[in-house]
C-alpha positions as CSV (number, residue, x, y, z in Angstrom):
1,X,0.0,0.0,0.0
2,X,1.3,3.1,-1.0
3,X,2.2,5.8,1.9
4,X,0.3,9.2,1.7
5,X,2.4,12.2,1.1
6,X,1.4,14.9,2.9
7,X,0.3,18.5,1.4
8,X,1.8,21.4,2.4
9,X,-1.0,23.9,3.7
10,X,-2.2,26.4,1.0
11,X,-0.8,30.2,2.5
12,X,-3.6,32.4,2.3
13,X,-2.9,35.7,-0.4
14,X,-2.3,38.7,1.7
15,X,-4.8,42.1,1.5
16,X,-1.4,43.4,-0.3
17,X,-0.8,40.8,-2.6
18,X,-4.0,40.8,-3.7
19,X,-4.4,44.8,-4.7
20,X,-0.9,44.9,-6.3
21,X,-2.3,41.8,-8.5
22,X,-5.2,43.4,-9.3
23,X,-3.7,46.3,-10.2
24,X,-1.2,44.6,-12.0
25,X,-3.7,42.5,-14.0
26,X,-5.5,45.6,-14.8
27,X,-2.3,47.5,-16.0
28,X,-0.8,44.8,-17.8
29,X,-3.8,44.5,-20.2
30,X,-4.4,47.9,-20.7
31,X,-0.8,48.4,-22.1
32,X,-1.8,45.4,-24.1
33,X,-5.1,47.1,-25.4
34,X,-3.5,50.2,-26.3
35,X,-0.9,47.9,-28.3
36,X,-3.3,45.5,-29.7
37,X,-5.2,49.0,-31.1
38,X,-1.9,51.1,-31.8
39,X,-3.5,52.2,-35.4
40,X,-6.9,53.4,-34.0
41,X,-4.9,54.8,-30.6
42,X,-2.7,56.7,-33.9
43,X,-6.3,57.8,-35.0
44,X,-7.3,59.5,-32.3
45,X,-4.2,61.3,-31.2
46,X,-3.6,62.6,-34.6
47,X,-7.8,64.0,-34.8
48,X,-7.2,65.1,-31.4
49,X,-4.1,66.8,-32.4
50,X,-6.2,68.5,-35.6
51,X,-8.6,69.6,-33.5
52,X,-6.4,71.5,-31.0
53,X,-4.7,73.0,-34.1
54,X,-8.3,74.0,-35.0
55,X,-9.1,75.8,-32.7
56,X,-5.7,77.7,-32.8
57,X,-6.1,78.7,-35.9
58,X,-9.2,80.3,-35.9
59,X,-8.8,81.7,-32.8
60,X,-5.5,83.9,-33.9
61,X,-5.5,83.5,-37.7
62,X,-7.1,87.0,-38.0
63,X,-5.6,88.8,-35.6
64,X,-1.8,90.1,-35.6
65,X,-0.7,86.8,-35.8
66,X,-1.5,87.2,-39.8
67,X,0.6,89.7,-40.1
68,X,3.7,88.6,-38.0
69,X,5.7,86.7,-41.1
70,X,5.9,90.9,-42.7
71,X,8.4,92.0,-39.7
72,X,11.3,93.1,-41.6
73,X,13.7,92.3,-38.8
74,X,12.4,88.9,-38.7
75,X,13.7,85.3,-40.1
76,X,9.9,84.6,-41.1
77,X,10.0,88.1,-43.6
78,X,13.2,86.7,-45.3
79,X,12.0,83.1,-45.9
80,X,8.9,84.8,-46.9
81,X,11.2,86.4,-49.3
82,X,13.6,84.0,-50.4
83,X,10.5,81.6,-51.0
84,X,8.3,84.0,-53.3
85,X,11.9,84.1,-55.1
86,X,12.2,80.9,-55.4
87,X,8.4,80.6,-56.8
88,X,8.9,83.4,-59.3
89,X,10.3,81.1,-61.3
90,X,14.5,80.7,-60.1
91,X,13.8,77.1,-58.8
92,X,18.0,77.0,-58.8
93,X,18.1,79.6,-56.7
94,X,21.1,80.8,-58.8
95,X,21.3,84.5,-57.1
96,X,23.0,86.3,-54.4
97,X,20.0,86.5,-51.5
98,X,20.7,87.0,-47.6
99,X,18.6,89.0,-45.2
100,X,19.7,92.5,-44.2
101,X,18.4,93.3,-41.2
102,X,19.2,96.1,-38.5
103,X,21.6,94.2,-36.8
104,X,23.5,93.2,-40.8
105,X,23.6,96.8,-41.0
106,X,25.0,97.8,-37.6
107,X,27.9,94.9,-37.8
108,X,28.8,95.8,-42.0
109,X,29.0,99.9,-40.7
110,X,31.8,98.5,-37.9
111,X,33.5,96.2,-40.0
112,X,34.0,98.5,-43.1
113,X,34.9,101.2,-40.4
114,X,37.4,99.0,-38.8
115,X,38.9,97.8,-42.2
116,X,39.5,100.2,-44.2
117,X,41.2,97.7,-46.5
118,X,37.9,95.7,-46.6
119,X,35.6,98.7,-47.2
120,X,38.2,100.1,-50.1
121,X,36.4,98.1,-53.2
122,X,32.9,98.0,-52.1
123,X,32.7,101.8,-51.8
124,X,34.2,102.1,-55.3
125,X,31.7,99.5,-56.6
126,X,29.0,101.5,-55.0
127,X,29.9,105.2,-55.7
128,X,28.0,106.7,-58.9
129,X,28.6,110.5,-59.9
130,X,30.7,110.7,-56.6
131,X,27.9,109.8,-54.2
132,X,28.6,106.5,-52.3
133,X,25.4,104.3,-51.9
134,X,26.3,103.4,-48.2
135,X,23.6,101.1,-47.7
136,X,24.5,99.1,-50.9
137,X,28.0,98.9,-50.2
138,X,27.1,97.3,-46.3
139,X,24.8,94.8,-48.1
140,X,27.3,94.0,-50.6
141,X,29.4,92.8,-47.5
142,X,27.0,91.3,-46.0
143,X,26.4,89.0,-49.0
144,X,30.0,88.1,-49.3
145,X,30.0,87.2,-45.5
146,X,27.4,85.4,-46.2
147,X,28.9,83.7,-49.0
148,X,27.3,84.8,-51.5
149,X,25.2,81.7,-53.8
150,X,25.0,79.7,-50.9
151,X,22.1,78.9,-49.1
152,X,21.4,81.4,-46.1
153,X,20.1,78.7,-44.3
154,X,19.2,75.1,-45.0
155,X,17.1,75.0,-48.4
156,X,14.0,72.3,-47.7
157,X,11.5,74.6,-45.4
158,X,12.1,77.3,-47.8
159,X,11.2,74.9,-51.0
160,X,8.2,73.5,-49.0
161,X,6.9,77.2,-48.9
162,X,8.0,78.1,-52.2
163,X,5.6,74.8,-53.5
164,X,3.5,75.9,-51.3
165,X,2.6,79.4,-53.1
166,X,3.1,77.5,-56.6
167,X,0.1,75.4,-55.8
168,X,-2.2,77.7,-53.6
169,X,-0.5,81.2,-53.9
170,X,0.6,83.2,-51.4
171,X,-1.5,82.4,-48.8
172,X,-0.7,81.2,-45.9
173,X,-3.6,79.3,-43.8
174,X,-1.9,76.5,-46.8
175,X,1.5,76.6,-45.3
176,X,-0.3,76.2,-41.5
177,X,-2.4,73.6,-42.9
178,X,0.6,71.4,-43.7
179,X,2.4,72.3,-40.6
180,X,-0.7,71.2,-38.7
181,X,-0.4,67.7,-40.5
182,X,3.4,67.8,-39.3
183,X,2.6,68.2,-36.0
184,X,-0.1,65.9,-35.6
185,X,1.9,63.5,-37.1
186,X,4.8,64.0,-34.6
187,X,2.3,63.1,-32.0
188,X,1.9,60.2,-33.2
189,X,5.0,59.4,-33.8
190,X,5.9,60.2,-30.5
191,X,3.1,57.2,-29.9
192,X,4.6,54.9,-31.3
193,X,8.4,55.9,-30.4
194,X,7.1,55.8,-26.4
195,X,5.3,52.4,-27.4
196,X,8.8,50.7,-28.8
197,X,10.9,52.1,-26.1
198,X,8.6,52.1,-22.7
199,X,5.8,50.6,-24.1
200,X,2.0,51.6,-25.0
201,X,1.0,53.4,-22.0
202,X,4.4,55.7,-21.9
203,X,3.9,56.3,-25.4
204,X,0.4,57.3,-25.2
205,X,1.1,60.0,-21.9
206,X,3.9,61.1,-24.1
207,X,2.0,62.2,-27.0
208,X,-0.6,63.4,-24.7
209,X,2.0,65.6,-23.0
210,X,3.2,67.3,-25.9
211,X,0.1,67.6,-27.7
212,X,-1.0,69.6,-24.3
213,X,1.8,72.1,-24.4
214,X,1.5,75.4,-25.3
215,X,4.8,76.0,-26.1
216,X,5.3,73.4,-28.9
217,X,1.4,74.1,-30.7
218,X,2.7,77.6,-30.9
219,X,4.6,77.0,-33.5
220,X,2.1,75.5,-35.8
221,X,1.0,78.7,-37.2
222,X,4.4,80.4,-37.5
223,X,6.6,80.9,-40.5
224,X,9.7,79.1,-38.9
225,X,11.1,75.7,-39.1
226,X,10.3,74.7,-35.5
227,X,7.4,72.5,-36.5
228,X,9.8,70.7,-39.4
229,X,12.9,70.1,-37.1
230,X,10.3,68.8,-34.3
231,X,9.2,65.9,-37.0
232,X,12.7,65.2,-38.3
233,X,13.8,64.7,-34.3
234,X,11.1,62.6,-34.0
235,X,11.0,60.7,-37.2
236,X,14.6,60.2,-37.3
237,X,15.0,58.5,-33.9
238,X,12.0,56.5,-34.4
239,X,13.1,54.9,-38.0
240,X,16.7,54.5,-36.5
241,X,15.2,52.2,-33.5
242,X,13.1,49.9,-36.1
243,X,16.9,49.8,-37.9
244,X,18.0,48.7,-34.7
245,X,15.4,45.7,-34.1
246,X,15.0,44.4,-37.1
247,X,17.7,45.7,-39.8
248,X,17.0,45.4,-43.3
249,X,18.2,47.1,-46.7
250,X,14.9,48.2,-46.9
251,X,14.5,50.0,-44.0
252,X,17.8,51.6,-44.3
253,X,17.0,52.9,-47.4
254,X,13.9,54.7,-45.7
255,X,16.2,55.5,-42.9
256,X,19.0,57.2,-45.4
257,X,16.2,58.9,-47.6
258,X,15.2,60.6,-44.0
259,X,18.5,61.6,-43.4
260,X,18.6,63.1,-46.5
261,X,15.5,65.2,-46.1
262,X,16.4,66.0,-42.5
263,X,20.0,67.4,-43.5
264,X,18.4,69.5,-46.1
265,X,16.5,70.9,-43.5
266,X,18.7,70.8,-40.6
267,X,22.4,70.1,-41.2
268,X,23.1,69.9,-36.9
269,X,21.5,66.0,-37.3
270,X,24.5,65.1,-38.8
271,X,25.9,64.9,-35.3
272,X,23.3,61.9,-34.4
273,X,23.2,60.8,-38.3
274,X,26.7,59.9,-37.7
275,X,27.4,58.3,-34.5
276,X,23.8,56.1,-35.1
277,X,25.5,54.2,-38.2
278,X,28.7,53.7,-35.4
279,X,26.4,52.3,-33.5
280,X,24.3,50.6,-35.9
281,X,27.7,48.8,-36.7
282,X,29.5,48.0,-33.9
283,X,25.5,46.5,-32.5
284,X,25.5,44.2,-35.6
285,X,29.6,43.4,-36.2
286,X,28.8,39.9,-36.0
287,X,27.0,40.2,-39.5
288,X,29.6,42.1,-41.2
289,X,27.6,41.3,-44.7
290,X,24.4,42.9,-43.3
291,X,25.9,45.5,-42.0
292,X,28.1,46.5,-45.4
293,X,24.8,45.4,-47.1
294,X,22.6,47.9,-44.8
295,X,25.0,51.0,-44.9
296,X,25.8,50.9,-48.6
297,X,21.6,50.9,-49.1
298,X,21.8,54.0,-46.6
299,X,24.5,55.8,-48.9
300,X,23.2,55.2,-51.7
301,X,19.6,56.7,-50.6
302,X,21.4,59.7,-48.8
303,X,22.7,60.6,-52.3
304,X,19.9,60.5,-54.3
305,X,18.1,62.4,-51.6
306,X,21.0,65.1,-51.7
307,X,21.7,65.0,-55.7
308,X,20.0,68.2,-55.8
309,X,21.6,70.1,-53.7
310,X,24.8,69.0,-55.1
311,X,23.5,69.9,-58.3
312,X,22.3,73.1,-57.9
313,X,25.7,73.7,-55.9
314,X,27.9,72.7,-58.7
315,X,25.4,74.3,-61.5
316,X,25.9,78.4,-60.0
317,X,29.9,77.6,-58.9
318,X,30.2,76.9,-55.5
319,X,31.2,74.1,-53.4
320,X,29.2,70.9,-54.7
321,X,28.4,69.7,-50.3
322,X,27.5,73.8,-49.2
323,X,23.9,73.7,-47.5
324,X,24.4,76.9,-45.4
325,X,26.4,80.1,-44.7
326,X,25.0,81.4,-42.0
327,X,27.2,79.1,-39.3
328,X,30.3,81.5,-38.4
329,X,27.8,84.3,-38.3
330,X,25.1,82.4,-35.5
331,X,28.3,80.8,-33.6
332,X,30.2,84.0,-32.8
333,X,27.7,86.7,-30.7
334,X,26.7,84.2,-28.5
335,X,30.2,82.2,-28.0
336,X,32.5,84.9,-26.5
337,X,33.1,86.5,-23.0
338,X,30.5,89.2,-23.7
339,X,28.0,86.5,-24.3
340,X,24.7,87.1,-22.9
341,X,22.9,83.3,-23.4
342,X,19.5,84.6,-21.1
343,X,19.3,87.7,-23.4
344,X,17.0,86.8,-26.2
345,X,19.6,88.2,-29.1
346,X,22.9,90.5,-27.8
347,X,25.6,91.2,-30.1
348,X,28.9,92.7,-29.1
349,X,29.7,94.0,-32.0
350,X,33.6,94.7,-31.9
351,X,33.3,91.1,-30.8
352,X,32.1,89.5,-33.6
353,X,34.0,92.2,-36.6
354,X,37.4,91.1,-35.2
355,X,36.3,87.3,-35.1
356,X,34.9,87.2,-38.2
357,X,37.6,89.4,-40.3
358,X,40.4,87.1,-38.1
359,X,38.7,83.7,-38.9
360,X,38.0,84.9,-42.6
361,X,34.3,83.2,-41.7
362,X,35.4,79.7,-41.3
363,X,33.8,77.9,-38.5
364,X,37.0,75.8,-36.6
365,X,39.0,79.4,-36.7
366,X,36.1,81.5,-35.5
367,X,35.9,78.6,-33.0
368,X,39.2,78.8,-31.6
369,X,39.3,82.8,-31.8
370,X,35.9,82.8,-29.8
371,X,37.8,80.8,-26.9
372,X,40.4,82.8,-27.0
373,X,38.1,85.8,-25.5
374,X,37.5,84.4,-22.3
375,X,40.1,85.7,-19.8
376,X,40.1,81.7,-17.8
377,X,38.1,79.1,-17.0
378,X,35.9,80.9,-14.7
379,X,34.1,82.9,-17.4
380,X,34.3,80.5,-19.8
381,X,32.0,78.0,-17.2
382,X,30.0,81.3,-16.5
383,X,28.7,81.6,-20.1
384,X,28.1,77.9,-20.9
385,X,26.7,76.9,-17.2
386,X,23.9,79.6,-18.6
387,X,23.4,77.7,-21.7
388,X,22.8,74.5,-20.1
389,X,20.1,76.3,-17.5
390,X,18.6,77.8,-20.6
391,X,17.7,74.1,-21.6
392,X,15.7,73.7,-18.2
393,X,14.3,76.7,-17.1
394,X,10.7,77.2,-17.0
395,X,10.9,80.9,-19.5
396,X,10.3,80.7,-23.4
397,X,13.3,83.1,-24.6
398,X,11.5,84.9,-27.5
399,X,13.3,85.3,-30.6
400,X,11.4,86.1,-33.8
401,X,8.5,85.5,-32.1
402,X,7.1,85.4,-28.6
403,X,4.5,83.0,-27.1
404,X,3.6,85.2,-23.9
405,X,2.4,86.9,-27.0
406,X,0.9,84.6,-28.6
407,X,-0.7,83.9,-26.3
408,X,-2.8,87.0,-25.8
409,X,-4.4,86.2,-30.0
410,X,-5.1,82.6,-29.0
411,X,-6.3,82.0,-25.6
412,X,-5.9,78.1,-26.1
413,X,-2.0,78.4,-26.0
414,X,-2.2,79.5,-22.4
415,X,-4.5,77.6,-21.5
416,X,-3.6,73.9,-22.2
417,X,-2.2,72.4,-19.3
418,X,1.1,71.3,-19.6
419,X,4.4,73.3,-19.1
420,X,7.8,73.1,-19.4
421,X,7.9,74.0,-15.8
422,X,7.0,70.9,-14.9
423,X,8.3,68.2,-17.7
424,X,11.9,69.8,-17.2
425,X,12.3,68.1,-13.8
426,X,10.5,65.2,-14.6
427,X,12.4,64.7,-17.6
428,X,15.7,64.5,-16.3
429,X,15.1,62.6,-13.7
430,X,13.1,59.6,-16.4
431,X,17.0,60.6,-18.1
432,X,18.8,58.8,-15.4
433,X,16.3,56.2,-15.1
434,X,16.3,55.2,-18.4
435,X,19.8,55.3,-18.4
436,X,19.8,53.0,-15.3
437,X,17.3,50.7,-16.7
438,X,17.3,50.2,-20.3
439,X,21.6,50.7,-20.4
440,X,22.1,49.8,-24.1
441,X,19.1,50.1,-25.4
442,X,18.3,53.3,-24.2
443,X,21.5,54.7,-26.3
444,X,20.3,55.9,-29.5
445,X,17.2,58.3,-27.1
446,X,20.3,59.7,-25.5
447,X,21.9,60.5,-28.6
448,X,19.6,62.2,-29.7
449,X,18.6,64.4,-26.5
450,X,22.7,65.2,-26.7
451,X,22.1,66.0,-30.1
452,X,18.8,68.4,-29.8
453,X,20.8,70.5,-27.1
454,X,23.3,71.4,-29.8
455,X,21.6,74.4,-31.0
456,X,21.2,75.8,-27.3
457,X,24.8,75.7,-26.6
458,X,25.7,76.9,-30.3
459,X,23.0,79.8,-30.4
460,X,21.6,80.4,-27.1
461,X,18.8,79.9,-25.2
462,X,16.3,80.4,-27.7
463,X,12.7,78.9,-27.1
464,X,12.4,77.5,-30.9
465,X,16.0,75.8,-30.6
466,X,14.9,74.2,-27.5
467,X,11.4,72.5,-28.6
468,X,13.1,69.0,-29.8
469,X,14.5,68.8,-26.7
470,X,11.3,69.5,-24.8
471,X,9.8,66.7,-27.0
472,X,12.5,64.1,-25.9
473,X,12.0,65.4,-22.1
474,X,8.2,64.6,-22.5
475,X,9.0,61.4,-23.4
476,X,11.7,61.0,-20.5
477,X,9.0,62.4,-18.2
478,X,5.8,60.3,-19.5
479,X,8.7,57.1,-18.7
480,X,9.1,58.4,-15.3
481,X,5.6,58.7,-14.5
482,X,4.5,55.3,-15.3
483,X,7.6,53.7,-13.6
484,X,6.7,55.8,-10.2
485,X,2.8,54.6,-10.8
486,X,4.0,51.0,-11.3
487,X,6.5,51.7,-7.8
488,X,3.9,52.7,-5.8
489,X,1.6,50.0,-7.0
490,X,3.7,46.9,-6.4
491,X,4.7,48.9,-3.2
492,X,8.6,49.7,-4.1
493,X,9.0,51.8,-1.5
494,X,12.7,52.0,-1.9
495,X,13.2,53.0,-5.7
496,X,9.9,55.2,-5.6
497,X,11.4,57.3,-2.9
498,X,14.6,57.9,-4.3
499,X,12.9,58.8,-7.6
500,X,10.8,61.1,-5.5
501,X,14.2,62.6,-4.1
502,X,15.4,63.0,-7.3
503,X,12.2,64.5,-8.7
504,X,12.4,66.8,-6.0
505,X,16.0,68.2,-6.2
506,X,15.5,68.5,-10.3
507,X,12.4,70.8,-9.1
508,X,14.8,73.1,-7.0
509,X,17.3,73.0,-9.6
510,X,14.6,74.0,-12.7
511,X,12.5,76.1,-10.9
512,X,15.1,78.6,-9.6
513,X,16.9,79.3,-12.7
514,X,14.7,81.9,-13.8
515,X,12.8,83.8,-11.0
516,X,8.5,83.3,-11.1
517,X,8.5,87.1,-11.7
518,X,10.5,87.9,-14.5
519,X,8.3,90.1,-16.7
520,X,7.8,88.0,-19.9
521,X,8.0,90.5,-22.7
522,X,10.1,92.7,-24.4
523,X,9.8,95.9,-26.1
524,X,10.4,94.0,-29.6
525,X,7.5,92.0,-29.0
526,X,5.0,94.6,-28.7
527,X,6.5,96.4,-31.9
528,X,6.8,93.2,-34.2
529,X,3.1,92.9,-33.4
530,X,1.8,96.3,-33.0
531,X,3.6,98.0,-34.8
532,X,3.6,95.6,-37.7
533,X,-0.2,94.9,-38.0
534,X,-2.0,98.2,-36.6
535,X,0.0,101.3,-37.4
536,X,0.5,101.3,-41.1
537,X,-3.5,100.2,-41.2
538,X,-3.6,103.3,-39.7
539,X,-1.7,105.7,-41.8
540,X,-4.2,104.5,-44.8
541,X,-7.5,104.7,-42.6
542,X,-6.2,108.2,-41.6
543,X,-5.2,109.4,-45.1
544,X,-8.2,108.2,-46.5
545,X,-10.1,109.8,-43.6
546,X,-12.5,106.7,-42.1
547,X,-12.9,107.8,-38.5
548,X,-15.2,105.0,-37.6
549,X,-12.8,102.7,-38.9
550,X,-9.8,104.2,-37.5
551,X,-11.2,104.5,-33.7
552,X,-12.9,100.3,-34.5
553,X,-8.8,99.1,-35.3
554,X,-7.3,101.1,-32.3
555,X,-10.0,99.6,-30.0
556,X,-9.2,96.2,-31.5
557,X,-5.3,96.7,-30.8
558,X,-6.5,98.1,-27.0
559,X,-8.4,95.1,-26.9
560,X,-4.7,92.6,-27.1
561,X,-2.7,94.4,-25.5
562,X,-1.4,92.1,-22.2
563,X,-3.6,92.8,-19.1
564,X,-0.1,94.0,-17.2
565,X,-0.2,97.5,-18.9
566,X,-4.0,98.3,-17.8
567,X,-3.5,96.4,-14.2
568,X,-0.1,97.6,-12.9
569,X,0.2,100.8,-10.3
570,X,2.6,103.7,-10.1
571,X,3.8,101.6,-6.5
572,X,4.3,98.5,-8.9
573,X,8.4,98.4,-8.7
574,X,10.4,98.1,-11.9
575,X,12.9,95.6,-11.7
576,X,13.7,94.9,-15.5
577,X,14.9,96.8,-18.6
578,X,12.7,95.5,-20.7
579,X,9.5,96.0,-18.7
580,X,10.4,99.8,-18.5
581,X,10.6,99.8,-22.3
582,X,7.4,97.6,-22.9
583,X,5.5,99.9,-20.4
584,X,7.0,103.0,-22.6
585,X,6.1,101.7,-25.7
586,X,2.6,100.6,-24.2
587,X,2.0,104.2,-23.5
588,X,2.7,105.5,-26.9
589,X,0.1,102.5,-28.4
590,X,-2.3,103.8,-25.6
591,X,-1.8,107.6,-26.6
592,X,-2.8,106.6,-30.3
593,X,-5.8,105.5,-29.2
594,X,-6.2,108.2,-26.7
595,X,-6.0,111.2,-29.4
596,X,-8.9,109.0,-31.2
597,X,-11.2,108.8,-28.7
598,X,-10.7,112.7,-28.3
599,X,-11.3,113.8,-31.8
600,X,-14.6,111.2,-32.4
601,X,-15.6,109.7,-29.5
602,X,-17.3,112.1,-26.2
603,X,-17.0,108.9,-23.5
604,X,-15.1,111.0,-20.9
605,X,-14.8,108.2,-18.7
606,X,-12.9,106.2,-21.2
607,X,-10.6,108.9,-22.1
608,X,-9.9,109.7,-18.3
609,X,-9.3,106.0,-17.7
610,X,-6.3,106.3,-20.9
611,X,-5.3,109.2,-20.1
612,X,-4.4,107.9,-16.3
613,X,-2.9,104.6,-18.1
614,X,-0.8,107.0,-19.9
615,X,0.7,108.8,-17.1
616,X,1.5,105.7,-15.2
617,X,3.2,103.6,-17.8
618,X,5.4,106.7,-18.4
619,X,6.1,107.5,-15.1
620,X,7.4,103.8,-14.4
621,X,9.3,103.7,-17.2
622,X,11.1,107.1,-16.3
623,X,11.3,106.4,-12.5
624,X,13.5,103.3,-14.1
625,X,16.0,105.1,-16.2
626,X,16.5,108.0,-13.5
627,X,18.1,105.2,-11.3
């Protein structure tokens, strides 16, 4: 007879055990939902998306907003510009065309000034009768600094616009339309990107996050290539981790195509384009063949992509690989001791005439002359530790364009949820854990953060440079999130409290590097938008005498003008330049409106209340400069 074995008793599941079970079992097939529908999760985000862009567009297409992209002193008038030359029918591009804008003008004065060995032939070439043409003699300079046939910038954004007007004329709801398409499409491939590296649920708060930030919408609806260089960061990584996974000539040729495209838009990605195919390699030595297979297919596609360029390049006589001049130029204001990287654009100008006459305009030599400013290591350290806060702080450095302005023509900017405040932290923190985590695999994302902080510590601080990167810190924040939801849910006490500590130190790092009352605008901001859409409206309403008309736009510029300038008091301190000249320039913009309610309107109270606006936005402003 056989003996009976005994049975261990059966332990009881714990109160515990059983939630972080459930839990678990309820998180686990979520993620496997959202995966299971990935196309129809796509669907949504990029309707979702559309509809944000929507309403965007209709809520600031006819206000100032229109009228931005005519700025003379702005990148958006000269790709404006260069793209309705383009269209005109020079598709080659086989002309001499570079902005001139006040600060070209400012820096060719100083450099013919300073060399009059320099200036010698292009006064002679611009003196007829005996009368030198100064202004054509500066922009003659300006062009050669600029190298003259080659591209100002990178070529592709401009060509997009240039079809653009071919197809639907100059008008531009046709270039937002397409940008909104970009940018919906980013979202989703942020989806997807999150879904391959964190997995569905990371992918899907990631896309959420970005598509809920102000910030990176704004940028939609203007004429910059923000919204392009946000898909190539996006797209690029994204086609680079399928390479990864599952390499094949045929996705390499997809993925060298993109380069292509991307360097034609933005030549910096050559610093990840690069390094990725290092990588690709030294992942998949073990299959040399593949790998000489898979990188001859990427060649051969980044060639056929670029045959254009090198065409056009060789076809008006300069060098055949050229895609932009402007390098030496950007580097040297904002790479010196006299840098100011939290000053939206400052130019020392005796600076940047020595370096560029010394380095002839070549970008190793302006390089090495720019480091040859700084007196030690100390200032060197003070300049760049600013550019690295730049890349965390909660402010959007305007340049071109402002958002805090934006903002006031489309309410919806300011009032979608997310900020930068808060994915900065987050973001680095989800850095290090990724990098703890996913080691290896997680080296291609960190590439290409490295990479997107290239233009901050090249150009400055600039909010447009700095989008890509707030993408990538979305993502690294969305990671973050779910790995802290999945700590405290399987009750990790250990790990979720360290991330908390962390979380909480990147917080006091972030949120102290610009103060919570810096005043948000600047004089050129009020002027690129004022000044640009209302005032010459108003020289032709005047001259052609339609009161009604006249006293209906100045109410309408009233109307937009930031609630600070109709809220502040004479006791309100001044702390900033800027906010003196804003509240200066405020006044005059006020005054105009003033002196039309005087001559055809007889509401006394509304002239009193203007009038008292008046007097206190000047009196700040001059209390300020007598200190």
């Amino acid at each position: 007879m056989a003996k009976r074995i005994p049975q261990k008793p059966v332990r009881k599941t714990t109160k515990k055990e059983k939630y972080v079970q459930g839990v678990t079992d309820w998180l686990a097939p979520a993620n496997e939902f959202l995966t299971q529908h990935s196309k129809k999760v796509a669907g949504l985000i990029f309707a979702l998306s559309l509809a944000l862009s929507a309403v965007y567009y209709f809520e600031g297409y006819n206000s100032p907003l229109k009228s931005l992209y005519k700025w003379e002193n702005s990148d958006m008038a000269f790709f404006d510009t260069w793209a309705r030359h383009i269209e005109g029918g020079d598709w080659m591009c086989d002309t001499v065309l570079h902005p001139f804008h006040d600060w070209h003008g400012i820096v060719a004065s100083s450099y013919l000034n300073a060399y009059p060995d320099v200036a010698a032939p292009y006064y002679q070439a611009n003196t007829h009768d005996g009368i030198l043409d100064s202004i054509a003699a500066r922009k003659a300079l300006i062009n050669d600094i600029y190298k003259g046939k080659t591209f100002h910038q990178e070529p592709l954004y401009t060509y997009m616009l240039a079809a653009s007007f071919k197809l639907f004329g100059y008008d531009y709801k046709w270039v937002y339309f397409w940008q909104f398409l970009l940018g919906a499409l980013t979202n989703v491939l942020i989806f997807y990107l999150g879904k391959r590296y964190f997995g569905a649920l990371t992918g899907l708060l990631a896309a959420l996050l970005v598509m809920l930030t102000g910030s990176i919408l704004v940028y939609e609806m203007v004429v910059l290539r923000t919204t392009l260089t946000n898909f190539y960061t996006v797209s690029l990584l994204y086609l680079f981790l399928l390479l990864l996974e599952k390499p094949n000539w045929k996705l390499q040729l997809a993925f060298g195509a993109a380069a292509g495209f991307t360097l034609l838009g933005q030549s910096y990605f050559i610093l990840f384009i690069l390094p990725a195919l290092g990588w690709f390699a030294w992942t998949h030595w073990k299959s040399k063949k593949e790998v000489v297979i898979n990188l001859a297919a990427f060649i051969g596609a980044l060639l056929v992509v670029m045959a254009p360029l090198f065409y056009r390049n060789l076809k008006v006589g300069i060098p055949m690989s050229a895609v932009a001049s402007h390098g030496a130029m950007a580097y040297i204001p904002v790479n010196t001791k006299y840098a100011s990287p939290m000053e939206s654009f400052s130019i020392y100008v005796p600076s940047l005439v020595k370096i560029r006459h010394d380095s002839k305009g070549k970008m190793l030599p302006a390089v090495i002359e720019c480091l040859k400013t700084f007196d030690g290591i100390g200032d060197f350290m003070k300049v760049y530790i600013q550019k690295i806060n730049g890349m965390f702080m909660w402010y959007e450095m305007p340049n071109n364009m402002s958002y805090y302005m934006y903002c006031q023509y489309a309410p919806i900017l300011g009032q979608l949820p997310v900020r930068y405040y808060f994915i900065a932290p987050l973001g680095l923190v989800g850095l290090l854990l990724g990098c703890w985590k996913l080691r290896r695999r997680f080296v291609p994302f960190v590439l290409m953060t490295v990479v997107s902080m290239v233009p901050l510590m090249v150009a400055g601080n600039l909010a447009r440079y700095r989008t890509p990167l707030e993408i990538l810190m979305s993502l690294a924040a969305a990671y973050l999130l779910i790995e802290l939801a999945q700590y405290y849910i399987q009750k990790s006490w250990k790990p979720l409290f360290i991330s908390m500590g962390l979380v909480l130190l990147a917080f006091l790092y972030t949120g102290n590097i610009v103060k919570k009352g810096l005043f948000v605008y600047n004089s050129n901001d009020l002027v690129s938008m004022y000044g640009n859409h209302y005032l010459q409206k108003l020289v032709v309403l005047e001259e052609q005498q339609k009161n009604d008309e006249y006293l209906d736009l100045t109410t309408d510029m009233m109307s937009y003008l930031p609630d600070y300038f109709f809220k502040t008091k004479i006791t309100d301190k001044v702390y900033f330049a800027n906010e003196a000249d804003c509240c200066r320039y405020a006044s005059e913009l006020m005054n105009v409106h003033l002196q039309t309610l005087q001559l055809f309107n007889d509401k006394q109270k509304d002239i009193a209340f203007y009038q008292d606006r008046i007097n206190i936005l000047k009196a700040k402003a001059d209390n300020f400069y007598k200190k």
